[in-house]
RODREN-957296 format. One record per residue: residue in one letter; x negated, y negated, z negated of N, C-alpha, C in turn. Coordinates in steps of 0.02 Angstrom, whole numbers, plus 50000, padded with zeros to 5 digits. Each point is the difference from the previous one (the first is absolute). Layout:
REM residues N
aXYZXYZXYZ/...
This chain:
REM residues 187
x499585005950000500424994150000499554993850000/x500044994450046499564995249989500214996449960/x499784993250007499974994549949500754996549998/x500185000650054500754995250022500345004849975/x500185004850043500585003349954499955000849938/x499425000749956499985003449951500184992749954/x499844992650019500374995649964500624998050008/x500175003550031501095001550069500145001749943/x499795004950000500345007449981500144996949906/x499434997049970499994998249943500164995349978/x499944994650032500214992749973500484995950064/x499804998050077500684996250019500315005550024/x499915004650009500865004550035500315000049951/x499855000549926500394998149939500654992350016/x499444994350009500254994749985500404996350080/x499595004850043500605001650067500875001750016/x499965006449966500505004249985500654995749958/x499694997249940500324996449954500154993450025/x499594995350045500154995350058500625001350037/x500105006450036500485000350042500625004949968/x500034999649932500755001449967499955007549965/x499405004149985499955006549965500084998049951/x500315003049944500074997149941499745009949944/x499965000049948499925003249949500685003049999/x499895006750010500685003549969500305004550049/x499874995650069500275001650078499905006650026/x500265004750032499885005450031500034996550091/x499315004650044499774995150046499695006150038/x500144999550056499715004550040499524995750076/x499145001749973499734999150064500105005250043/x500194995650088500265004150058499534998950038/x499775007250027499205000850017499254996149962/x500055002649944499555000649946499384998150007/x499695004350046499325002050024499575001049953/x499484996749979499725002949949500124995249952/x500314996949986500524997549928499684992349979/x499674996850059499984993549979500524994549983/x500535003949989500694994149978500315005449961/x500195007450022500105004549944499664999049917/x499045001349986499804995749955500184996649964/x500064992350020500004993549952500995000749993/x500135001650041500885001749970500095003149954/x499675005749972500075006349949499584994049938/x499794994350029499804996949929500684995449984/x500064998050054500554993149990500685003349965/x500295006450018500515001149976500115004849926/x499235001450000499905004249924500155008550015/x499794999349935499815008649973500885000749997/x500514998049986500505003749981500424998850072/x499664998250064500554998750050499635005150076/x500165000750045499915004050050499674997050072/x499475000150039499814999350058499895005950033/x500594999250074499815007550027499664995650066/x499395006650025499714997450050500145005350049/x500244997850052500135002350070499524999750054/x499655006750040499674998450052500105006550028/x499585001950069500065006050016499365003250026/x499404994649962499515002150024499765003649939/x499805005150002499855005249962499084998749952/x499614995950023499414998449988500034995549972/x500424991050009500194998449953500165001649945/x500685002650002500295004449918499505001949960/x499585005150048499535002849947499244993349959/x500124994550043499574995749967500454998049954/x500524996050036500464997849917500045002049945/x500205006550025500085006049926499054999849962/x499715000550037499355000249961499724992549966/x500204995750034499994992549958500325000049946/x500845003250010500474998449917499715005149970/x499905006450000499655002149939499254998349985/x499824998250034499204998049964500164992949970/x500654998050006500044993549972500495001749913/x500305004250029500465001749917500764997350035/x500024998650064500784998249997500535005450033/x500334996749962500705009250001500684998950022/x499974992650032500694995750039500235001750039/x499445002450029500214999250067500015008550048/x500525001550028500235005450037499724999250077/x499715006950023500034999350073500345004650051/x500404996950045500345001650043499624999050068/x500075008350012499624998250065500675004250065/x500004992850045500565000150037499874996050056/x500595000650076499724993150012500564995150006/x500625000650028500564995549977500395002049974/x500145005149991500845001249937499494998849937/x500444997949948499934998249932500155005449954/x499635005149972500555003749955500224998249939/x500344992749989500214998249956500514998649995/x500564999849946500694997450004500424992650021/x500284997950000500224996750044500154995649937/x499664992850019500094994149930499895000849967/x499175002750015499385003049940499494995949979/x499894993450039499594999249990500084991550011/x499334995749950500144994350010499724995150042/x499525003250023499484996150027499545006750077/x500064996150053499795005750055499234994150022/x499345004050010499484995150011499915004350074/x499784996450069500015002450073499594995350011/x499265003249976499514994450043499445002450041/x500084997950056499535000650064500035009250027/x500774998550015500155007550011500595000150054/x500464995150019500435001550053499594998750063/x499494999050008499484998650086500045007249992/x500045004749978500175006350013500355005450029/x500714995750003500715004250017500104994150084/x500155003850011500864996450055500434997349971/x500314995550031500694998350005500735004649943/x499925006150021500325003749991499925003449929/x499315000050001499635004849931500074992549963/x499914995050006500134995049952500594998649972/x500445000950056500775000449954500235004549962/x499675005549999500275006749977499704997049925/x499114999449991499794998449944500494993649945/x500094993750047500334994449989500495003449961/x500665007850019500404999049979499905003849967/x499485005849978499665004649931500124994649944/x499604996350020499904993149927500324995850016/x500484998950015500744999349987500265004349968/x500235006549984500555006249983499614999549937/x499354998050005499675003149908499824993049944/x500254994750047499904993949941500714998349968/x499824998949932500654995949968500334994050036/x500464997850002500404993750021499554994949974/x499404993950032499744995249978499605004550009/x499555004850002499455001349994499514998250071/x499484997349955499374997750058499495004350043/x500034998150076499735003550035499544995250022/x499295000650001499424997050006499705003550045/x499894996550075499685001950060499284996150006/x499425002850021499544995950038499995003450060/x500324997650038499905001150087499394999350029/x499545000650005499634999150006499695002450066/x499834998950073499815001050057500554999450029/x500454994550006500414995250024499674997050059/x500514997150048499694997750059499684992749971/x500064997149940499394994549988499675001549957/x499955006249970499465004549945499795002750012/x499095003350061499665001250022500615006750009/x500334998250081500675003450021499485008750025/x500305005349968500015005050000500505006550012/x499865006050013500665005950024500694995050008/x500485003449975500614998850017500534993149966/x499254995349982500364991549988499584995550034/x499615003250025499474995950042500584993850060/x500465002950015500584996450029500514993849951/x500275002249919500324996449979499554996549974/x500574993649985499694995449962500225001849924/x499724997049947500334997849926500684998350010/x500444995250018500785000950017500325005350038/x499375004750052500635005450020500005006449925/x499235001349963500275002849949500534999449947/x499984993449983500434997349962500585004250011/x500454998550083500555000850026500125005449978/x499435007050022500055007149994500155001149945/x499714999149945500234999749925500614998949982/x500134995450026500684996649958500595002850039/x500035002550052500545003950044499895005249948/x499645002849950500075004549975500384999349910/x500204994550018500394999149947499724997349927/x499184995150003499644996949967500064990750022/x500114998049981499734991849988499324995549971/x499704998950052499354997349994500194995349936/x499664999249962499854996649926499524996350002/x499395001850013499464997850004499425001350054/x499724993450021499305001850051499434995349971/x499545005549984499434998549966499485002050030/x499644994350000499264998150032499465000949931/x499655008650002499755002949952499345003650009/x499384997649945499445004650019500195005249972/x499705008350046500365004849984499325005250015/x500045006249997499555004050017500365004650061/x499454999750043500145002050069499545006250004/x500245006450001499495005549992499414997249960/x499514999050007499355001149937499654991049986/x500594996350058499464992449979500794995549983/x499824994649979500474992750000500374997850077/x500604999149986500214997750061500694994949970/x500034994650060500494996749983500745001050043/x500415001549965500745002050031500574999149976/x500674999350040500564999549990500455006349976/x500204996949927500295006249980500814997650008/x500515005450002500434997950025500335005649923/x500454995149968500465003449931500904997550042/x499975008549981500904998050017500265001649936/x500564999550002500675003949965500295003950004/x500255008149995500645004250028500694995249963/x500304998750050500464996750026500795006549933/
């Protein structure tokens, strides 16, 4: 782990997380996990008595995550390894984190996910996107075409209301990067 993440992971993905509406107590599922640089500092923000499940489907990840929380002592956090159904109940959860992970899907695979986390957040509960490889965010796979307003759109046809757009230093795989995080609402 280098130097950046390892102060992510410990001190601002803490004061990140808690920036964009995690609160103590919250049950929260990172969607596509990877190796748990926002999974991590969430299992701090919401405590020992509350739940972070981390979702991915890469199998080498997991096994780093899982080897980070126990060499660290933390016991929060669950892993689900999947790649869009949720196996969780429906208005389970309060908080959904989706960062730098829909340049991944289609069109199609995005709505399906969009409406996973939809079916599994509480009424008001916050869904926190970094889109990230957007057609004005070094444009990549399958957003290399939209802009920041056509994601928006895609989202919110899914039955979320943009809340908030935040212009945030964030961790971008292993260095600092500056980006637009986008917090909705389930509607």
């Amino acid at each position: 782990m280098n130097a950046e993440v390892r102060r992510w992971i410990e001190k601002d993905g803490v004061k990140f997380l808690q920036e964009i509406g995690i609160k103590k107590g919250q049950t929260v599922l990172d969607f596509g996990s990877g190796e748990g640089h926002y999974t991590l500092p969430a299992s701090k923000v919401v405590g020992a008595n509350a739940k972070v499940y981390a979702l991915d489907k890469d199998k080498d990840a997991f096994d780093k995550l899982k080897r980070t929380a126990e060499k660290s002592n933390i016991k929060n956090i669950e892993l689900i390894k999947e790649d869009a159904k949720i196996p969780l109940e429906d208005n389970s959860l309060d908080a959904v984190l989706c960062y730098d992970v829909i340049h991944y899907e289609n069109k199609k695979k995005r709505n399906v996910v969009y409406n996973e986390i939809h079916r599994v957040l509480k009424k008001g509960g916050l869904f926190s996107v970094y889109p990230k490889h957007h057609k004005e965010d070094y444009p990549l796979m399958e957003l290399a075409d939209i802009d920041l307003e056509g994601v928006v759109e895609e989202i919110e046809k899914a039955g979320f209301i943009l809340e908030h757009k935040l212009l945030k230093t964030l961790l971008h795989d292993e260095y600092y990067n500056e980006g637009y995080i986008l917090n909705f609402r389930k509607c």
